[in-house]
Structures are given as structure tokens and as C-alpha cells.
N, C-alpha and C positions, 0 to 999 in steps of 0.2 A: 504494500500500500504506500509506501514511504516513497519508491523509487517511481511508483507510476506517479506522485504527486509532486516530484521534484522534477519529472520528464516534464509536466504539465506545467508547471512554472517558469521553468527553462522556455518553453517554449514560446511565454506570454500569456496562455491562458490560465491568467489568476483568479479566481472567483474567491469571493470572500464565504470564509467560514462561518458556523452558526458558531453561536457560542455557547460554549461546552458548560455543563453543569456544573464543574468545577471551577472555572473561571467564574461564575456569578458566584458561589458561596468563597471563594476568595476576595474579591470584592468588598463584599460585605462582611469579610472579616475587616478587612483593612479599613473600611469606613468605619466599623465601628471602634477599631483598636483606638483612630485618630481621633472620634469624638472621647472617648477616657482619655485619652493623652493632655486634651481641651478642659477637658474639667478637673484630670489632675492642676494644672496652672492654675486656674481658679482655686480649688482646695486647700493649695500651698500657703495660701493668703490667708486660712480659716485654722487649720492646724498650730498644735503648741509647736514653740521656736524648734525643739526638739529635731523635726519630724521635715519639717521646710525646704529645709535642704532635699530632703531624700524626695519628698512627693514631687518636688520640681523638679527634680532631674529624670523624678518618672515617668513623667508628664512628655521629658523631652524623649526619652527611650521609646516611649512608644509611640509617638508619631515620628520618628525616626524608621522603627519595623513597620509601622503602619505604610511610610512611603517606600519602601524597601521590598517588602513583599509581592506589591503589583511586577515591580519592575524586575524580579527576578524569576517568579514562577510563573506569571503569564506573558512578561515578553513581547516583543513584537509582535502586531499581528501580522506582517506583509514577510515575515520567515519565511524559507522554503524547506524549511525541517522541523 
């Protein structure tokens, strides 16, 4: 399947894919990772002095994987592999 869809790319005819049921529930992990990441910042502000430091930089960790995740397991979509 691989090689007939790389002959077919190669050759020009790229049709665009449906998109895979994995691609959506990754998505929607990453959107939700980035909204906690959003209201960790917030949080940081509410929290004893203790704690501030760490929730904010949790804040940044995770919408850091939150943008990180798209870009590594789903990738380009115009690949030929």
C-alpha cells in the first residue's frame, strides 16, 4: 500500500486524505493539554508562594507538549510516506 501511494505521489496524483481517527483524538488531546497549560498560569497567581514557581512552569511544560505533539505525530499532511 505504501509503494502504490508513493508511485501515486510521485507521479502528481495527490488526493488529500480523510482524516484518521487518531489524528482527531490527538488533536484534542493537544487542545486540551494547552487549555490546562492556560489555566495553570492563571493558578500560579492563586496558589501559596510555595507552589508558584512549580505551577508556572507547569503551565509552560504543557503547552510546550501540547505544541509539540501535533507537530511530531501527525506531521505533514502533503508526506509521501
Amino acid at each position: 500500500m505504501r509503494a502504490a501511494r508513493r508511485r501515486a505521489y510521485a507521479r502528481g496524483s495527490s488526493k488529500p486524505e480523510e482524516p484518521r481517527l487518531s489524528n482527531i483524538v490527538i488533536a484534542v488531546v493537544a487542545i486540551a493539554l494547552f487549555i490546562f497549560g492556560i489555566f495553570c498560569f492563571g493558578l500560579a497567581f492563586q496558589v501559596p508562594e510555595a507552589w508558584r514557581m512549580l505551577t508556572f512552569f507547569g503551565g509552560i511544560i504543557a503547552c510546550t507538549v501540547a505544541l509539540f505533539i501535533p507537530m511530531t505525530f501527525v506531521g505533514r499532511s502533503n508526506r509521501s510516506w
